[in-house]
N, C-alpha and C positions, 0 to 999 in steps of 0.2 A: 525469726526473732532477731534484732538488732543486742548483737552484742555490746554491752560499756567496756569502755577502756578501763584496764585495772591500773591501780594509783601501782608505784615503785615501792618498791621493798628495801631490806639491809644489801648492802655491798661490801666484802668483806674480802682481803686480800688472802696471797698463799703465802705463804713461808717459802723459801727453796727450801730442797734437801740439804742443799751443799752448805748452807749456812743457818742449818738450825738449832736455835740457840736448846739449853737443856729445858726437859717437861715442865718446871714450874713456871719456868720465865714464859714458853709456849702461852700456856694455860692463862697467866697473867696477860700476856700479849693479846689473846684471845679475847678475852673476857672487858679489857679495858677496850678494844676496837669494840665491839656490839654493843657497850655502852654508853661511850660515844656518837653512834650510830642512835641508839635510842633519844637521846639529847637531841640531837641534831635532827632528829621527827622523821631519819626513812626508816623507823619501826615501825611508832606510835601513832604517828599523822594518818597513814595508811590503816592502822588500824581504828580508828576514830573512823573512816568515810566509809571503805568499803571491804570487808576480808570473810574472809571464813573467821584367845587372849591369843588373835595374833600378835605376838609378840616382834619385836623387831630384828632382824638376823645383820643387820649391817652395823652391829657393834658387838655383836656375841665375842667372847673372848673365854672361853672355858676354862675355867682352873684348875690347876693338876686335883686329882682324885686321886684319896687318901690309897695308901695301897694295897693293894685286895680289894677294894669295897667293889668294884664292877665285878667280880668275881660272886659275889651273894646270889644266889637263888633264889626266886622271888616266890614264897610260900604258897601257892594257888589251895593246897590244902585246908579253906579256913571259911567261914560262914559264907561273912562277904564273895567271897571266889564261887558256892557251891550255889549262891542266889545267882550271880551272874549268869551262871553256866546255864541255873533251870530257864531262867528269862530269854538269854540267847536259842536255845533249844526249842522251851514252848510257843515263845512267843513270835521268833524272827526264824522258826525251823532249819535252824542250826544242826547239824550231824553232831553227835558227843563224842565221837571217837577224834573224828575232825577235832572239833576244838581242844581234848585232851593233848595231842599232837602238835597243833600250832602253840600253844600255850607253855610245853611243858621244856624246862629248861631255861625259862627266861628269866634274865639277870638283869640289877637293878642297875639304872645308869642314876651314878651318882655327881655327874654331871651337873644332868639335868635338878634334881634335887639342888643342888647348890648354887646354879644362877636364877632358880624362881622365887627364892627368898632376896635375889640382888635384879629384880629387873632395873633396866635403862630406864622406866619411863620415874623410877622415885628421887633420881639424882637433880638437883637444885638445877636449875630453866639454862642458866646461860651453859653450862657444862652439858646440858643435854642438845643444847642447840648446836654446840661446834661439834658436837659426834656427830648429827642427825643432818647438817644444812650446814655443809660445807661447800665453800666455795665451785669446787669442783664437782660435785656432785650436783649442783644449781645449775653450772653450765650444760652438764650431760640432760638436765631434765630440760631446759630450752634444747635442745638437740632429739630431744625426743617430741616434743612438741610440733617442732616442724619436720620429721621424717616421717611421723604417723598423723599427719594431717587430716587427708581425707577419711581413715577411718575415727579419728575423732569428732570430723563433722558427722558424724554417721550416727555414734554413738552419743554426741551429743543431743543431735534430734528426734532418737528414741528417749531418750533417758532422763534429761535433762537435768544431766550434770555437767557444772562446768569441768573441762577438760583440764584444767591446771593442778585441780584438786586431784586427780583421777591419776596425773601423772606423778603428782608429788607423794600421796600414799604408796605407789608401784617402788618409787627411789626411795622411801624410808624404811620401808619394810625388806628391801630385797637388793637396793643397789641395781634396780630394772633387772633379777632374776640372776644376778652374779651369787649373791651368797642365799641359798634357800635354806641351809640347817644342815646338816651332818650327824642329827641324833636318828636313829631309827624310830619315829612315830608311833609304832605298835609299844617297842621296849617302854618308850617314856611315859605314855599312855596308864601303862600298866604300872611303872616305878611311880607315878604319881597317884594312882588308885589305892594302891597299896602301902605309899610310905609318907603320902602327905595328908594326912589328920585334917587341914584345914582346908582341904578344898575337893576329900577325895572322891564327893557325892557329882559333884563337876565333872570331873576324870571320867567316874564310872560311866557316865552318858554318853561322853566322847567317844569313851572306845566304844562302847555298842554302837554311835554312831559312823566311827570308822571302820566296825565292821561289814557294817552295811553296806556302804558305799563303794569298801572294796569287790563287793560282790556285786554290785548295780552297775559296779563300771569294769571287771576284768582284774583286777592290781590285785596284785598279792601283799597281802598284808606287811611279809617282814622287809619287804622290798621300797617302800615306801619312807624317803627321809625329809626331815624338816628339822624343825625347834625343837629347843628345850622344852616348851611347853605344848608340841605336840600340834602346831599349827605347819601349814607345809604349800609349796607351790609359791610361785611368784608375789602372789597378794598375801600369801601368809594366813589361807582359813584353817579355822578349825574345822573339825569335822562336821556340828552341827551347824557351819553357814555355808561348806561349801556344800550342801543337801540339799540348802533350804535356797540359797545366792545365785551359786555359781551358773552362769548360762553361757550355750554356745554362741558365737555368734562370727562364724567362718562355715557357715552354713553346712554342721554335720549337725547330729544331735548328741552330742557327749561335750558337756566342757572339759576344756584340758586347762586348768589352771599352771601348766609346769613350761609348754613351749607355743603354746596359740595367744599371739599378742595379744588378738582380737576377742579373745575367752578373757584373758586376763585384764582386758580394759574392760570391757563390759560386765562382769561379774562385780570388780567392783564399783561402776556406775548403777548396778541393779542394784548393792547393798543401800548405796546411799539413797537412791531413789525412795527405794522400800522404808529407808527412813526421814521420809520426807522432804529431801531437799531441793531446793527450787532456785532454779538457772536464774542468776543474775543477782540473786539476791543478798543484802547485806549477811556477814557471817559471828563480827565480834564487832563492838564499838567501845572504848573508855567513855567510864561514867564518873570519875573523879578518884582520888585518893583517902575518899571517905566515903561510908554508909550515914545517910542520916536519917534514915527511919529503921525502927526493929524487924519492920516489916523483910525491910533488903536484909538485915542482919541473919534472923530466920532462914530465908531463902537460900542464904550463902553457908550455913549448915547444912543446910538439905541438900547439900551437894546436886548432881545431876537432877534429880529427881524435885527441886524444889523452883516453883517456874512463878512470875509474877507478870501482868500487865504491863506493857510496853509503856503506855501513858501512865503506869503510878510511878515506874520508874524515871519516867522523865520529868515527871511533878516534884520527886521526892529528891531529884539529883539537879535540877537545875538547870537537866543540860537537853537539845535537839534531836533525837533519836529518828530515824527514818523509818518507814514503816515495816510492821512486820510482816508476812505473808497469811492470808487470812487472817491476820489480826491476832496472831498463836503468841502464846505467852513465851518470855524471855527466862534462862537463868539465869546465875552473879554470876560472876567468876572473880575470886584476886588472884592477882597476879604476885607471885613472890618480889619481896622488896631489891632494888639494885643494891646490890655490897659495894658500893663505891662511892652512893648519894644517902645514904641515910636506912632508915627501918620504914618509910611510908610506903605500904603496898598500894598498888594499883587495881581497883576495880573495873570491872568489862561488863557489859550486856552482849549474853550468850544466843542469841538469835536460832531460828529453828535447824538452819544449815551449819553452824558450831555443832548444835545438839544431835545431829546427823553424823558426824565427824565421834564424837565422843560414845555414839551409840557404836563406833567401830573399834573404837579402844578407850578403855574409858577414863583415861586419864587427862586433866586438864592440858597438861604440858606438851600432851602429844599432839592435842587441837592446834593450840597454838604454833608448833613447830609446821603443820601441816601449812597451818596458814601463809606462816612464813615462807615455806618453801615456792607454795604456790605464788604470794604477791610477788617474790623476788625471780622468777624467772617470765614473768611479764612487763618486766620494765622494759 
């Protein structure tokens, strides 16, 4: 298949060290360059033609933990704990003494607790984008592109994912495998099962899922590190996608998500696959600065999960949309207002290869960033 040339992206200078001015003026400096850059259409232009809980490890910054609190013993003596255990036991033939053993003594990381009510992905677009798609981090990913060449041709014509996307999720999530997480996966696992209310029905699956896997592939459980939120390995899976995802493809049969390039490109070329996505094809387009039927209004409540016809959106906006792949319905997406032009958001049509991207993290911000990463290291 005849690959398209991808349109240009943002270009965005460095600072030196040796003359950088204080954080605000930074962050100011930042922020007025990318919107600039958006004015000037090597954002938005590109996004108009043609573009696109692991959690991300290349902004983690942990903050001091109150004192004593990693010290807490995490209560296994409790309903929840004794349902676990009988499930692990009857159902996955788990030994009980085993698990009494591996289990007892674990202490909460209160860490972890305190950066999963601050993830990177709710902080406003442009301040998430100078963390995530920085200059130099752009460069390393064209560097990556042409060293692993031939295995991206490789994996592109299994898979059929474009390779830019493939390389840009690998450098947002991991810094291509420099920062993986420094939390113990089992501990947070269980500090999140146990101490977070809102999602601990989540947790509990994981870790039974990360038990399993420890056992189908050799790893000892407390030996295993990542994120705060318990995600780990270069691509940054949780437990239930690196079971369901992750595949060899350095011709053993075990993926290694932690040091096999070739595991780790293609794991996450088979995620997105798995979610539809299709080589070549459009990812996000602007559809104006306004909704003019309820229909889109609706739609854009409905978050992820709300999808409408390509053609009513093009009737309803005005504007030339290119087609969609089988003719699969689109999301909305707005896009947060720029703080330097006014409060009028920008609307997007989410195409099935964005919706592929967001089935990976589901936050809008982070699609976009992805995007960005990718068009900007194809110029």
């Amino acid at each position: 298949m005849t690959r398209q040339t991808k349109q240009p992206m943002l270009e965005k200078s460095a600072l030196s060290k040796s003359t950088r001015p204080p954080h605000r003026l930074r962050l100011l400096v930042a922020v007025a360059v990318a919107c600039l850059c958006l004015i000037g259409g090597y954002f938005f232009k590109p996004l108009a033609g043609h573009l696109s809980a692991g959690v991300s490890q290349a902004t983690e910054n942990p903050p001091e933990s109150a004192p004593g609190t990693d010290d807490v013993i995490i209560n296994i003596d409790t309903a929840d704990y004794r349902k676990l255990f009988d499930e692990l036991a009857n159902d996955h033939g788990f030994d009980r003494i085993e698990l009494a053993s591996l289990f007892s003594g674990l202490t909460i990381d209160q860490a972890a607790l305190n950066l999963i009510s601050d993830q990177v992905e709710s902080r406003p677009y442009l301040k998430y984008l100078a963390l995530l798609a920085t200059p130099a981090i752009i460069q390393a990913g064209k560097e990556k592109l042409e060293e692993h060449r031939e295995l991206l041709d490789a994996i592109e014509a299994r898979y059929g994912v474009d390779r830019e996307y493939l390389i840009a999720i690998w450098g947002i999530e991991t810094r291509f495998g420099q920062r993986q997480g420094k939390h113990e996966v089992f501990r947070v696992l269980n500090t999140l099962f146990s101490n977070y209310p809102r999602r601990s029905g989540f947790f509990r699956d994981e870790l039974v899922n990360f038990l399993l896997l420890c056992r189908e592939y050799g790893l000892s459980p407390r030996s295993v590190m990542g994120s705060y939120a318990g995600a780990f390995g270069q691509p940054q899976f949780i437990p239930s996608s690196f079971r369901e995802y992750a595949v060899s493809f350095d011709d053993d049969d075990k993926p290694d998500i932690f040091d096999s390039i070739p595991d780790i490109l293609a794991s996450i070329a088979n995620y997105l696959h798995r979610h539809h996505w299709v080589l070549d094809a459009p990812v996000i387009v602007n559809i104006g600065n306004e909704l003019n039927t309820d229909n889109l209004k609706e739609v854009l409540e409905a978050g992820r999960r709300g999808r409408l016809p390509r053609q009513e959106i093009q009737d309803a906006q005005g504007v030339e949309l290119p087609p969609s792949p089988d003719n699969r319905p689109l999301v909305v997406v707005e896009f947060q207002p720029n703080p330097f032009f006014g409060k009028t958001p920008q609307y997007y049509a989410g195409y099935p290869n964005f919706q592929a991207i967001t089935a990976w993290n589901h936050s809008n911000r982070y699609a976009m960033i992805v995007t960005h990463f990718a068009q900007a290291m194809t110029r």
